[in-house]
C-alpha positions as CSV (number, residue, x, y, z in Angstrom):
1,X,-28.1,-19.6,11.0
2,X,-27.9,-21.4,7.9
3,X,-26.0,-25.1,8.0
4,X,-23.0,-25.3,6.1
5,X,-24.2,-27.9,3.9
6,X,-27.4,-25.7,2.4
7,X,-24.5,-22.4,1.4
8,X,-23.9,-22.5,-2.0
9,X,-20.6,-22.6,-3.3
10,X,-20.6,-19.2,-5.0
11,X,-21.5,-15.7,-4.0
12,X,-22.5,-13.2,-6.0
13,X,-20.9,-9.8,-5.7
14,X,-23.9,-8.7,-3.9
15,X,-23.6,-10.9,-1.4
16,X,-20.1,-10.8,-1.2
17,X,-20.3,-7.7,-1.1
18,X,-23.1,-8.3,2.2
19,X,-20.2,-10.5,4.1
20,X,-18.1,-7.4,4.1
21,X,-20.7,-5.2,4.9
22,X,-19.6,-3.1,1.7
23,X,-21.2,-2.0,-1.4
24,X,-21.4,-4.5,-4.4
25,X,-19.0,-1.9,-6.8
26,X,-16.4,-2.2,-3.9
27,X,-16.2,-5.7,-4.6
28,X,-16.1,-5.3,-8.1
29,X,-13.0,-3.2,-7.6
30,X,-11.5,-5.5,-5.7
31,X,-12.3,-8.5,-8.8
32,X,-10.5,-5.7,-11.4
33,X,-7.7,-5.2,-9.6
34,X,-6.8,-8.9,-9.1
35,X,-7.3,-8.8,-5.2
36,X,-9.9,-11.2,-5.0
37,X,-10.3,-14.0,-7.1
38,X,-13.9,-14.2,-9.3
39,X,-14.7,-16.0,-12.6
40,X,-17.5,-15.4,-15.1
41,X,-20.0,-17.8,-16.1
42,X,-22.7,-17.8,-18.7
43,X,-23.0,-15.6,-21.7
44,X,-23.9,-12.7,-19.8
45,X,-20.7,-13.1,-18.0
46,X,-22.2,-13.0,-14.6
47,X,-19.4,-12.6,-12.2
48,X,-19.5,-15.4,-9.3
49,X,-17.3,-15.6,-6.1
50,X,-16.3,-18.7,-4.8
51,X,-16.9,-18.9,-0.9
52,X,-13.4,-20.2,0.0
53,X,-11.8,-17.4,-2.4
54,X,-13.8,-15.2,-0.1
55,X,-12.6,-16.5,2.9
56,X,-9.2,-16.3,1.7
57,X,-9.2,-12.8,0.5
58,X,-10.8,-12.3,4.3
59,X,-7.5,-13.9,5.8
60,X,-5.2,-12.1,3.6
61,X,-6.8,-9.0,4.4
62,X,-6.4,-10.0,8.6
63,X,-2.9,-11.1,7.8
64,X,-1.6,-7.4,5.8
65,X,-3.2,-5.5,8.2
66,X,-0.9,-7.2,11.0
67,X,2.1,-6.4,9.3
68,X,1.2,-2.8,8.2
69,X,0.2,-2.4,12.3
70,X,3.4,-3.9,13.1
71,X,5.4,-1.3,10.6
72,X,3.7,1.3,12.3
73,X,2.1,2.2,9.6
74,X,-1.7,2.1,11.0
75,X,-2.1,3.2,14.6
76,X,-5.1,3.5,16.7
77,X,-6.3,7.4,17.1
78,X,-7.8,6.2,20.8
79,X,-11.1,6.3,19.3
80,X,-11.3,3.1,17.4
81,X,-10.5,4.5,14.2
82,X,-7.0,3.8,12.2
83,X,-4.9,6.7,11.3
84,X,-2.4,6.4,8.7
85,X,1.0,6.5,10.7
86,X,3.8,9.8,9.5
């Protein structure tokens, strides 16, 4: 495992895109639609993802998902899968 000290700061939206185990235009999506915070750098405007924005956008996600269970609107289908509620 890699020491905390030798991460980098930033991500790029392919390795974002690694910690979530999605594809890299997922988290581009995500950048356009303001749910996770990104910046551009460079005259190529490479996009960069700062680890703690990451992390946040991780807790957010933990914490939404709690209330929507709560509302009933996710339930479990008994197979490990959610299921949009009625």
């Amino acid at each position: 495992m890699i020491d905390e000290q030798q991460q980098h700061r930033f991500l790029t939206p392919t390795q974002a895109a690694d910690e979530l185990n999605v594809k890299p235009n997922q988290i581009h999506a995500l950048i356009k639609a303001g749910e996770l915070r990104a910046l551009q750098i460079g005259g190529r405007g490479m996009w960069r993802i700062g680890r703690q924005d990451l992390e946040d956008f991780i807790a957010d996600a933990y914490r939404r998902t709690a209330e929507r269970i709560a509302a009933g609107e996710i339930n479990d289908d008994g197979n490990g899968n959610a299921v949009e509620g009625d």
